[in-house]
N, C-alpha and C positions, 0 to 999 in steps of 0.2 A: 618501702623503706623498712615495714618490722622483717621482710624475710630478708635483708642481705643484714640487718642487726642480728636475726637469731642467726643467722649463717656464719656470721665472725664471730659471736658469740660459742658455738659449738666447734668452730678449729680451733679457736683461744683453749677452749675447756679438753678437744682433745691434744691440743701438742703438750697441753701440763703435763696432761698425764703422762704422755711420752718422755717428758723429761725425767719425770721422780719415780715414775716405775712405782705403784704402791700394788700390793699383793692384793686381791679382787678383795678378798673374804676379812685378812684380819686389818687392814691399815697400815702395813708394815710396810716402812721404804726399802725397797730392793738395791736400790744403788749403792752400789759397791765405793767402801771408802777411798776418800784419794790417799794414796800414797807412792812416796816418792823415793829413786836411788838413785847416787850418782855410780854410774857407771866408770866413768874416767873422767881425773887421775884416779887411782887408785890409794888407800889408804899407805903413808910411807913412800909414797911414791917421791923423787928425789929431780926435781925441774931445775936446769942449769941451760945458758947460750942461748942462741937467736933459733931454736928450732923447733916450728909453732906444736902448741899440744892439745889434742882435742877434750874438750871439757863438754862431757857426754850423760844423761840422764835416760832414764827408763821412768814411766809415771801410770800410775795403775788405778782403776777405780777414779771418781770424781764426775762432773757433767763438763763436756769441753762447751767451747775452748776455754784453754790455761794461758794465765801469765805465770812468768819466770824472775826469779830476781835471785842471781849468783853475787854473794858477796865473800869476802874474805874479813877476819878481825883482824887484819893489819892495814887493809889498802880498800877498804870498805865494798862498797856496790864495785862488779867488776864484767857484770854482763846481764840485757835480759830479755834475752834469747835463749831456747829451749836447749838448745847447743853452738859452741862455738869456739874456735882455734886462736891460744894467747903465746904469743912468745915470753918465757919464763923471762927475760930481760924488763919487762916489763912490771912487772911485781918486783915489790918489795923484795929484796932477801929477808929470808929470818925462817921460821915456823907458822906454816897456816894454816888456820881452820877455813874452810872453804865448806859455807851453806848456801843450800837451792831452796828458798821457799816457793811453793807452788799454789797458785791460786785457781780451783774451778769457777765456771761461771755461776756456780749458785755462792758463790763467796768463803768454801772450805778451803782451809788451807794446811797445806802440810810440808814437813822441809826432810831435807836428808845432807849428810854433813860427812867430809871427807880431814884427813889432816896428811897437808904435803909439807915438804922442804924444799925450800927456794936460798941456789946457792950462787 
């Protein structure tokens, strides 16, 4: 019984470490920050008609997996999926800011933030 406790015991102690990555000598964490870009739409980008648009992201640094949460300040939460295809008919008309906050599994969070027109 104590050799399958130190047994779990020492995968436990080694997958930490795998996760946080710290530098042998000074304590440093190595893991690279999360950050986040929306790739498409693009800044200015002008959404009109039934013809779907991909709402696309690039995410860098963090420990996966990620949640996604796309919202807009006119038409609120609007997806939260990593990426996904909306018909502009769908939104609001007006001006929007459209933010991706992004969650790694150790609970960092980071967002990145586009502004389209919806005609």
């Amino acid at each position: 019984m104590k050799r399958i406790f130190l047994a779990a015991l020492c995968l436990a102690i080694f997958c930490t470490g795998c996760l946080e990555q710290k530098d042998g000598g000074s304590g440093k964490d190595l893991t690279k920050k999360l950050a986040v870009n929306i790739d498409s739409p693009k800044i200015g980008d002008i959404l009109q008609g039934e013809k779907d648009v991909n709402f696309e992201s690039s995410v860098s640094g963090g420990v996966a997996p990620f949640s996604y949460r796309w919202s807009s300040n006119i038409d609120g939460e609007i997806s939260i999926s990593s990426q996904f295809r909306q018909k502009p008919s769908r939104l609001s008309k007006g001006s929007h800011v459209i933010i991706l906050q992004v969650t790694d599994a150790s609970g960092n969070s980071a967002q990145g933030s586009t502004q389209i027109e919806v005609m």
